[in-house]
N, C-alpha and C positions, 0 to 999 in steps of 0.2 A: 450658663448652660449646664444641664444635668444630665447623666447617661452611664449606660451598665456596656463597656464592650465585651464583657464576658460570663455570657447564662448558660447554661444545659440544660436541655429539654429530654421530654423523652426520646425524642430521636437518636441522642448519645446510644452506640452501640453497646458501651461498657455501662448502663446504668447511670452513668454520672450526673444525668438529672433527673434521676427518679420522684427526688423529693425536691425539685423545681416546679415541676409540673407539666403541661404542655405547651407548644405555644403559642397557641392562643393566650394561657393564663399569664405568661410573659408579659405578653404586650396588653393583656388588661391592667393588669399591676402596673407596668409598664407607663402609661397613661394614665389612669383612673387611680393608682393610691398614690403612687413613687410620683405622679408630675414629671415626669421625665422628657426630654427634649427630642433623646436620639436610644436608642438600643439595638444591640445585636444578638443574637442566638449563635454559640458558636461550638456547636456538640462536635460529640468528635467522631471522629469518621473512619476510623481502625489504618491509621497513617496512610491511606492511601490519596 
């Protein structure tokens, strides 16, 4: 089995996935180039 448990999206308040993409474009990559089994989006959320 293959899987990313750690992407950032744009949703990351600090930018930190600016050049991730969105995600939707995650889970297309996700799926459709990587064959991946399992993945998570795990932006960050300003410690709260």
């Amino acid at each position: 089995m293959r899987g990313d448990f750690h992407r950032h999206t744009e949703l990351s308040w600090d930018g930190g996935g600016g050049n991730d993409g969105s995600l939707q474009d995650f889970f297309r990559y996700m799926i459709d180039v990587a064959s991946m089994d399992f993945g998570a989006a795990t932006d960050h959320q300003g410690g709260q």
